[in-house]
C-alpha positions, 0 to 999 in steps of 0.5 A: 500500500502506497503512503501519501506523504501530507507536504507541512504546512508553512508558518504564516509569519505575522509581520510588522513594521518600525518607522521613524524620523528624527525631525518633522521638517517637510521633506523629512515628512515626505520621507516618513510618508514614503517608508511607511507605504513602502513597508505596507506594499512590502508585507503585502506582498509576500504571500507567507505574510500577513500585515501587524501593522505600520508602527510610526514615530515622527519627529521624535530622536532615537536616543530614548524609547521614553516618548516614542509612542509607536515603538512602545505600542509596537513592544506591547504587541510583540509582548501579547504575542501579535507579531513575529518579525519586525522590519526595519530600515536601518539600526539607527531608526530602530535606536540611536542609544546602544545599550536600549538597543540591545536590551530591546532586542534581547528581550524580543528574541526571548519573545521569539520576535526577530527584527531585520534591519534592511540596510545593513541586511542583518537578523537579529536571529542570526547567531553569527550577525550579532556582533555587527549588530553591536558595532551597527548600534554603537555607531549609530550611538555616536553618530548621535553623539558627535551631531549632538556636539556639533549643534551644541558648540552651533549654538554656543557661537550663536548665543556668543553673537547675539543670535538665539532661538526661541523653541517652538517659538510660543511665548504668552503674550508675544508672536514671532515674525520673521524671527522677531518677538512681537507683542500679540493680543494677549499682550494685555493680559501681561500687562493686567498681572503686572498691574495687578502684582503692583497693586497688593493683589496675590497670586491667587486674586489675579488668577481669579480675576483672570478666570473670571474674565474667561483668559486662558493661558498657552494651548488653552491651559487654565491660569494659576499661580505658577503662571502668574510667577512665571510671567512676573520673573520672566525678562522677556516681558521688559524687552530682554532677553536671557538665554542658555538658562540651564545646562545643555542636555544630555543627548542620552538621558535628556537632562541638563549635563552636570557641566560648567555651562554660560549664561547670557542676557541680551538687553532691548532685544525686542518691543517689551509688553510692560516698561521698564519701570514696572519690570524694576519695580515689580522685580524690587517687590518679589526680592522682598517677598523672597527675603520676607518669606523665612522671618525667622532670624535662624533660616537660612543659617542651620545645615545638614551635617549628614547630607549638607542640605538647609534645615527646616523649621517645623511646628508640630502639635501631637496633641492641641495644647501641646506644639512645638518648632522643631528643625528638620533636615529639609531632606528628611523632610521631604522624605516623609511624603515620598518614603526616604529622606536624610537620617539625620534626626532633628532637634527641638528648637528651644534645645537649639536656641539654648546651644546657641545661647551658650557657644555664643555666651549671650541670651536669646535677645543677644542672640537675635541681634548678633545672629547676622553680624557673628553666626556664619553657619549652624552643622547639625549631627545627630543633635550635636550642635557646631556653630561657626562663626564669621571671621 
């Protein structure tokens, strides 16, 4: 009897796509448009394939995973078990950081996914290609680098001439035309909180008022306190300008570099919305609020002797007709909402008051009026009190 042999049925491989680019300029959009049908066409055709779909990040950099929406949908279905094979144009559209790539494709390997990068014809499935993968990612990775130097030292020459950048070119109360600030409609609500502030009003009375008149803030976003002090510190709204505020940006973590970095302020750079008699004026008021802030005659003079954070004045009351002030660390202090914090227990502040009294061999009223001309700084440890004083 003759035996029929049944051929084995081929796997059908669910089959997705990963497209990327860096900048959302015109002909960079047109690039994107032009990948994403490509890769459509290419899974489309292929008869032992059915689409997982098209996943997309425009405009979005490499070098984080964070923010890369389509890629982290994409990962989601690799994990549910939605696709089997992933194409991509180049390593460096998949990841421009070397360690994230690699971790990303060990963990879609252990998922059984394979990723295919076109241009430099690799699959993350063969065994004897890994090793140009690595090489791939980490010139990708310094590609990455050496554009972020470049464009870092671009700006610093720009910033040393005068030149600046305004982001994404939205600033309340000003339009940019032709790379130029220029005040816009709501101009008058700028003017209307600087006028407000002068007058005695609070933060939350000017908000308040605001709401009321139905103002809203950028994209429509409701006006609040930190609006309002954000305007109110902000040089642009005098006409000036101070650019490079913060460190320049880590290309890998996307946080300010722990370097030493220049600031530059730029004076009459534009048509400011109020004078610069109100700006003066407004700036002399916020100081003193600032200094006004922590009356009491030991803030800003107690530290940390564990972590070198200031100390913090405290009230407790564990029973109503029982308060006191105690100084924390402001660390420890912080610690108790979000579960960590400094060690470096605290001290009563009677206790401290008399420690002080007594290296500074005077009373409590002696030691409010030479606390500023002799104490230069109070370290706490573990409750032991070490004064220093001014030379």
């Amino acid at each position: 009897m003759e035996v029929q042999l049944i051929p084995k049925q081929e796997r059908i491989l669910k089959v997705a796509a990963y497209c990327r680019v860096s900048t959302a300029k015109a002909y960079q959009h047109e690039s994107f448009e032009t990948q994403c049908r490509y890769y459509t066409r290419f899974i489309e055709s292929n008869p032992k394939w059915i689409s997982a779909g098209i996943y997309a990040d425009e405009g979005l950099s490499a070098t984080t995973t964070a923010h890369r929406k389509g890629f982290i949908r994409m990962m989601e279905g690799a994990r549910n078990g939605q696709i089997d094979l992933i194409l991509v144009k180049s390593v460096s559209r998949f990841s421009r950081n070397a360690v994230d790539c690699n971790k990303v494709v060990q963990e879609l390997k252990a998922l059984q996914v394979e990723v295919r990068f076109e241009k430099e014809n690799i699959s993350t499935f063969d065994p004897t290609a890994e090793f140009l993968f690595n090489i791939s990612a980490i010139v990708a990775q310094e590609v990455s680098h050496s554009l972020s130097i470049s464009i870092r030292w671009r700006i610093q020459k720009d910033f040393e001439k005068g030149k600046h950048r305004l982001g994404n070119n939205m600033v309340f109360g000003f339009d940019v035309v032709d790379k130029q600030l220029v005040p816009n409609k709501d101009a008058w609500i700028i003017k209307r909180i600087f006028d407000s502030y002068l007058s005695g009003k609070t933060y939350k009375a000017i908000c308040d008022e605001l709401t009321a008149l139905g103002v809203k803030g950028m994209r429509g976003a409701q006006i609040s306190a930190s609006t309002i002090s954000s305007v109110l510190r902000n040089p642009i709204y005098a006409g000036d300008l101070q650019i490079q505020k913060q460190a320049p940006i880590d290309y890998l973590t996307k946080k300010p570099m722990n370097v030493d970095y220049k600031t530059y302020y730029i004076t009459d750079d534009h048509e400011g919305i109020v004078s610069r008699e109100v700006w003066e004026m407004t700036q002399e008021r916020l100081n003193q609020r600032r200094k006004n802030k922590y009356p009491h005659f030991l803030d800003g003079k107690v530290f940390c002797g564990h972590c070198g954070e200031p100390y913090k004045r405290v009230l407790y009351s564990p029973k109503a007709r029982d308060k006191y002030f105690s100084w924390e660390c402001r660390d420890k202090v912080k610690g108790n909402t979000r579960g960590n914090g400094c060690k470096n227990p605290g001290i009563r502040e009677k206790r401290l008051i008399e420690d002080l009294c007594c290296a500074l061999n005077t009373d409590t009223e002696g030691l409010k009026a030479e606390a500023d001309v002799r104490l230069e700084r109070v370290v706490m440890a573990n409750r032991a009190v070490d004064v220093v004083l001014k030379q």
